[in-house]
N, C-alpha and C positions, 0 to 999 in steps of 0.2 A: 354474529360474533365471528371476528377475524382467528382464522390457529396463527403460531409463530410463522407459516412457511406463508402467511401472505405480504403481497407487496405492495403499502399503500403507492403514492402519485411518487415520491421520493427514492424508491427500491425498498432491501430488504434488511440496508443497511442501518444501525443506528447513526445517528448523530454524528458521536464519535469516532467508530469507524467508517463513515464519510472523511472524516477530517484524514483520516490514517492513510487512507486511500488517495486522497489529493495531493496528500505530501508526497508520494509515494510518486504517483505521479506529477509532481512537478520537479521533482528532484529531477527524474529520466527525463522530461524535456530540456532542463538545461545542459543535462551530461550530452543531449543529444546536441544543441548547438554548439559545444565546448571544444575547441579545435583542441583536440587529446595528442597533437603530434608539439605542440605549443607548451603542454604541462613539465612540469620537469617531475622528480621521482619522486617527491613529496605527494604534491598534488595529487599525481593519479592515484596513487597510495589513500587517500583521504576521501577522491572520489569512490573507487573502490568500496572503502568502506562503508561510507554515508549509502553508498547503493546496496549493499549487501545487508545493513540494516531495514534499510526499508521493504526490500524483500522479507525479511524474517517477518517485519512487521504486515507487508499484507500477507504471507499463510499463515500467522497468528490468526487476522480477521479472517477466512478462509476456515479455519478451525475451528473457530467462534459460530462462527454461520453454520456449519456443516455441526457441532455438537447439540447447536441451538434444536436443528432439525430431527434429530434422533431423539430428543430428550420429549415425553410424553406432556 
């Protein structure tokens, strides 16, 4: 019998935070090809944010992971 802190072939992630984590990262791959001198103050404005979400969102899972751990 597996505890919580094992990691089948997948990681130690569920499902769904797999999905959180992909978005997460794929948002940052394209901010990373986005010629940011090109945006006007809108835009950045809105990348800005959609990134700072997604950060909140993976130390959400981060905190998920890490409460999962501690809990018997």
């Amino acid at each position: 019998m597996r505890d919580s802190c094992s990691a089948d072939a997948e990681g130690p992630l569920t499902p769904l935070q797999r999905v959180r984590v992909h978005f997460a990262r794929a948002d940052l791959q394209r901010s990373r090809v986005t010629d940011l001198a090109e945006l006007d103050e809108a835009h950045l404005i809105l990348l800005v944010e959609r990134l700072r979400g997604r950060l909140d969102d993976v130390l959400a899972v981060l905190d998920e992971m890490t409460s999962a751990q501690e809990t018997p």
